[in-house]
C-alpha positions as CSV (number, residue, x, y, z in Angstrom):
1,X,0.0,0.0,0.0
2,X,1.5,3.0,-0.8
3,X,-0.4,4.9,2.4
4,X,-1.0,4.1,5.7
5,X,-2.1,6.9,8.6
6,X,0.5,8.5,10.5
7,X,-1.3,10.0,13.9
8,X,-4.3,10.4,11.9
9,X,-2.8,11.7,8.3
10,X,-2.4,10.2,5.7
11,X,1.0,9.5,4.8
12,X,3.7,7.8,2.0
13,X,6.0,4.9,3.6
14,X,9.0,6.6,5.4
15,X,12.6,4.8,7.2
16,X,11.5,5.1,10.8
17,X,7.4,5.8,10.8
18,X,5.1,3.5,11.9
19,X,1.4,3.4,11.3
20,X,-1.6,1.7,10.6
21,X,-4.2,0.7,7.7
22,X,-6.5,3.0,6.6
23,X,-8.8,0.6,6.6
24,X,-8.9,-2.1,9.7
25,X,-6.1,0.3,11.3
26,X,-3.4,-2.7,12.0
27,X,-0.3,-2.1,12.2
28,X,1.8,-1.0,8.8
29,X,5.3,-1.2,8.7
30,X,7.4,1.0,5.7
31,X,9.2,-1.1,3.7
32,X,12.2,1.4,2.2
33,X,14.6,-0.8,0.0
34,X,16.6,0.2,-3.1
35,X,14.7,-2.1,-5.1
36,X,11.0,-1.7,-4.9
37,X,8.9,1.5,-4.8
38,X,8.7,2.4,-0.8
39,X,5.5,1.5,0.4
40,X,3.6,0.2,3.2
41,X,2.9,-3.8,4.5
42,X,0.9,-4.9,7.3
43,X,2.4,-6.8,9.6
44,X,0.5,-9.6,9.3
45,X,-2.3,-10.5,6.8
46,X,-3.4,-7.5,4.3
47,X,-7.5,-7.3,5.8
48,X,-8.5,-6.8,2.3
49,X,-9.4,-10.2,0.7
50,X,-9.4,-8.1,-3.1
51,X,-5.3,-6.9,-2.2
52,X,-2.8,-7.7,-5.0
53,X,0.4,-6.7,-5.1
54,X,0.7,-3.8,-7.5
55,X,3.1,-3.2,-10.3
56,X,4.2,-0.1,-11.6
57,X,1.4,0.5,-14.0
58,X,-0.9,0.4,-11.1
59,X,1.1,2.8,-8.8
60,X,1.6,5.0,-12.6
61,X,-2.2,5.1,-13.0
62,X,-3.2,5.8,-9.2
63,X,-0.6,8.7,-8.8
64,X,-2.8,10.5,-12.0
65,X,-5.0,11.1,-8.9
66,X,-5.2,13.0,-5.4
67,X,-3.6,11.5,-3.0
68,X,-6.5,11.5,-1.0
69,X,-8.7,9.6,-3.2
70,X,-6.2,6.8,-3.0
71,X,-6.6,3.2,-1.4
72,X,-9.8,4.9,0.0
73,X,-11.9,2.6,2.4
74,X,-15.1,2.4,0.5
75,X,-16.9,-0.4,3.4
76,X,-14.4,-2.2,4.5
77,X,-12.5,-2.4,0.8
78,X,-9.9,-0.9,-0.1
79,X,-10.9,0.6,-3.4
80,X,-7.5,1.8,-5.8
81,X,-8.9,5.2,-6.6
82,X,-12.2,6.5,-5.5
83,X,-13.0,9.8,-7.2
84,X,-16.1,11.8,-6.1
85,X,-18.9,10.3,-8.5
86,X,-17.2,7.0,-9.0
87,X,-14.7,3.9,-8.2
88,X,-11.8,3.0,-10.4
89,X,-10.0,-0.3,-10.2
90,X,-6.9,-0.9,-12.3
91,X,-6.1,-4.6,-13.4
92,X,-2.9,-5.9,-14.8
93,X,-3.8,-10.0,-13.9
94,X,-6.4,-12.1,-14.5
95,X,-9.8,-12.3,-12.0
96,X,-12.3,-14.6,-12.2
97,X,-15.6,-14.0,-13.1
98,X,-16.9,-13.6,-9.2
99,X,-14.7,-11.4,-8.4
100,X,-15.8,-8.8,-11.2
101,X,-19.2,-9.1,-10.0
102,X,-18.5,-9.1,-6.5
103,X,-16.3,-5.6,-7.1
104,X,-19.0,-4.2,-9.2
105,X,-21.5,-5.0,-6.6
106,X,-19.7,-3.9,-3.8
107,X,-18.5,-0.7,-5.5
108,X,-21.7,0.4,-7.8
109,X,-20.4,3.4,-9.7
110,X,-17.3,1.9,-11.0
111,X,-15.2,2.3,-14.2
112,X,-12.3,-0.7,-14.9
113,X,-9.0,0.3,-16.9
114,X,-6.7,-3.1,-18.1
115,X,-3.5,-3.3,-18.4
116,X,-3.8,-3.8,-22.4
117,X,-0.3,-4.4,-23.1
118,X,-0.2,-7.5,-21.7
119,X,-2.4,-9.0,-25.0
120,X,-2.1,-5.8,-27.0
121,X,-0.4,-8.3,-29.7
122,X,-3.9,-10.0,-30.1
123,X,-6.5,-7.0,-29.1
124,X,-6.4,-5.4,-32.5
125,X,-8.6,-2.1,-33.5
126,X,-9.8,-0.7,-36.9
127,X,-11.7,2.1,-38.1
128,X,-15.2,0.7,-39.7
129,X,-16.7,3.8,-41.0
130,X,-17.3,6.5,-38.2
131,X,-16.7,3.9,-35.1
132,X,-13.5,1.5,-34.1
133,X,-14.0,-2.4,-33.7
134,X,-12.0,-4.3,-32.1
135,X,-11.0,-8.4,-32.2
136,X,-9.7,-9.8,-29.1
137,X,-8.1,-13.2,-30.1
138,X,-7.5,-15.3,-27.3
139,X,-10.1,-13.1,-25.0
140,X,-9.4,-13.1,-21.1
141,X,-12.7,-14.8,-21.0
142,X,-13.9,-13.4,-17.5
143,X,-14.5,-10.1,-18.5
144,X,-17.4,-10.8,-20.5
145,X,-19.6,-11.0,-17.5
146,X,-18.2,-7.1,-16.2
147,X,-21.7,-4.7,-16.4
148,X,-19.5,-1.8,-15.8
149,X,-17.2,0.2,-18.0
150,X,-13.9,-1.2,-19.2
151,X,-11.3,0.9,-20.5
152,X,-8.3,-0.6,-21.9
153,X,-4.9,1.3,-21.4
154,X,-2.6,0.6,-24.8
155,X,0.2,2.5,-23.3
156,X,-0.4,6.1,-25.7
157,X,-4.5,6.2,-25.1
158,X,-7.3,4.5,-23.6
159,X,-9.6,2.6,-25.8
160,X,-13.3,2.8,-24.2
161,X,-15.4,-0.9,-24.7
162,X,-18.8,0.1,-25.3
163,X,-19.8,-3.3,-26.5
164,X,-18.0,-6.5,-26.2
165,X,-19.8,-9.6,-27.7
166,X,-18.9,-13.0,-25.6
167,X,-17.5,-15.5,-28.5
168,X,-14.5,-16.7,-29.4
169,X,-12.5,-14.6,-30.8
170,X,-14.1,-11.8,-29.0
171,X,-14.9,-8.6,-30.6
172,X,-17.1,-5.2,-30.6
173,X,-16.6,-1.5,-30.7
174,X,-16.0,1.5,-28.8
175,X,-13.8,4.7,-29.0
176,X,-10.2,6.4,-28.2
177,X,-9.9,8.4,-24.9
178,X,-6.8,10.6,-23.7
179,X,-5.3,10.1,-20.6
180,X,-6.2,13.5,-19.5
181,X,-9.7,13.8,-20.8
182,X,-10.4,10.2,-19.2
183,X,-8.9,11.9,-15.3
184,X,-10.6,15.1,-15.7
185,X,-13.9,13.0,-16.5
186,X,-13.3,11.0,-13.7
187,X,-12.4,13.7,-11.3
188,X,-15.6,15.2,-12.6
189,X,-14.2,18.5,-14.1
């Protein structure tokens, strides 16, 4: 986790603080090495069954946001950004089904953004008239039962799914979003 609070404040892993988790308030210790991006750990179990470790891609996308709407406690979850009018979750790895819906239930206003370069060699868009399709070889099957908005990051843009048709291979349609038009829509300005 990247914050934990610090007598009460939110704060960014540090050699020599100690504090506790936002959410169950255990204890956190900073973990400061040369290798990893300082960060926070609980000392024993993380109390959030949906925790994964995060990459850099996830720490990249989070730090587009406030601080303060980071690893916000949304009942008991720890949600990766939680903006004024909605929820987002970034995923780099596979989920199953269940856990999509359980997110998207538990969150309700939610908006997902994949990590698209890890199948970005078989996820391949065209322009069919005035709207982009897209054909998603070998599909990562559970997200064909998502309800809520997927966005998948290419690494220069976001391409928005507005319809993905559950077959093999996978296709639909949807359109290009900047990064900055996609955080300022998010952030609600």
């Amino acid at each position: 986790m990247l914050w934990a609070l610090v007598n009460g404040q939110r704060m960014n892993a540090e050699p020599g603080l100690t504090g506790c988790c936002p959410g169950c308030h255990a204890d956190m210790l900073p973990k400061c090495g040369e290798i990893v991006t300082w960060h926070w750990a609980h000392t024993g179990t993380s109390c959030d069954p949906w925790y994964e470790v995060e990459s850099e891609w996830h720490r990249q996308w989070k730090a587009r946001f406030p601080g303060h709407w980071q690893e916000v406690n949304v009942r008991g979850r720890l949600a990766d950004v939680k903006t004024p009018t909605t929820v987002l979750e970034f995923q780099a790895s596979p989920i199953p089904p269940q856990e999509i819906e359980a997110r998207e239930r538990h969150y309700g206003q939610l908006k997902w953004v994949l990590k698209g370069a890890d199948f970005s060699d078989n996820f391949n868009i065209r322009l069919q008239g005035d709207y982009w399709s897209f054909r998603w070889k070998w599909p990562r099957k559970s997200w064909w039962y998502a309800t809520k908005p997927i966005y998948v990051d290419l690494g220069d843009r976001l391409f928005a799914i507005k319809r993905l048709y559950a077959d093999v291979p996978c296709g639909g349609w949807g359109y290009f979003v900047d990064y900055a038009r996609f955080v300022q829509a998010c952030q609600g300005t």
